[in-house]
C-alpha positions in Angstrom: 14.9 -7.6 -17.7 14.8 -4.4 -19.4 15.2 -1.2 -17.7 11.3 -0.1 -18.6 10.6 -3.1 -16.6 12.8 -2.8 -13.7 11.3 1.1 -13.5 7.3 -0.1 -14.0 7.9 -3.0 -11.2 10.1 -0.5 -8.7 6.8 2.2 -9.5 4.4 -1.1 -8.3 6.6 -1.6 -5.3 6.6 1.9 -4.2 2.6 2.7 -5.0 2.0 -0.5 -2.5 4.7 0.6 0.4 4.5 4.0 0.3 0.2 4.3 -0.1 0.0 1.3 2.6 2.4 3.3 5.3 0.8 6.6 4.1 -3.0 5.1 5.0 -1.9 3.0 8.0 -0.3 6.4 9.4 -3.7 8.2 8.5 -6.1 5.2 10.0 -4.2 5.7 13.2 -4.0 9.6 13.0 -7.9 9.5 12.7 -8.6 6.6 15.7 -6.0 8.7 17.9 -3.5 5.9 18.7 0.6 6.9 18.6 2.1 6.6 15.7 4.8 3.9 17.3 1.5 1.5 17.9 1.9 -0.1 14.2 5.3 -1.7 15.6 3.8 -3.3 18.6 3.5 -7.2 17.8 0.4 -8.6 16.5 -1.5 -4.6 16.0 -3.3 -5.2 13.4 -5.0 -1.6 12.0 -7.4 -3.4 9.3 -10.2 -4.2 12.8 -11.2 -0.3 12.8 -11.3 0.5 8.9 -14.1 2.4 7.9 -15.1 1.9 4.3 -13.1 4.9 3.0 -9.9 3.0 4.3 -11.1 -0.1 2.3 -11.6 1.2 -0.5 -8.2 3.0 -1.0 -6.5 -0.1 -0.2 -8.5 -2.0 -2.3 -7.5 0.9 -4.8 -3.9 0.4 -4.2 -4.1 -2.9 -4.5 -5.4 -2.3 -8.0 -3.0 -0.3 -8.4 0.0 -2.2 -7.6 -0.9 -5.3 -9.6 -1.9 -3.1 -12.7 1.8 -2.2 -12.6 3.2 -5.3 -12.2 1.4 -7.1 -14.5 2.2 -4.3 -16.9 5.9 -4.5 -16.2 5.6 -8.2 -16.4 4.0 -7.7 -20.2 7.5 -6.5 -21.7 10.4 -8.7 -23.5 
């Protein structure tokens, strides 16, 4: 694995982690719950998404994959 690889798939790790925390964080900002509720068992935040919250993770999921299959291109 070359090092352009190892950077492109760490970039598609990171946009998924970081943009997923960062919009979980913001979802429960905007509902008004603590921020420690994401580490209760079984708290799921996808039941009160609006369509704004869809749509950027639907947009990091693009994102994420476009990396990865990019990073995946290279011999």
């Amino acid at each position: 694995m070359t090092s352009l690889q190892v950077v492109i798939f760490g970039l598609g790790f990171a946009s998924w982690l970081i943009g997923g925390n960062i919009l979980v964080a913001t979802h429960y900002r905007r509902v008004g719950k603590p921020w420690w509720s994401g580490f209760k068992p079984f708290a799921f935040p996808f039941n009160d998404f609006n369509a704004r919250e869809w749509l950027v993770l639907l947009g990091l999921l693009a994102v994420s994959l476009f990396l990865f299959a990019l990073g995946s291109g290279f011999d």
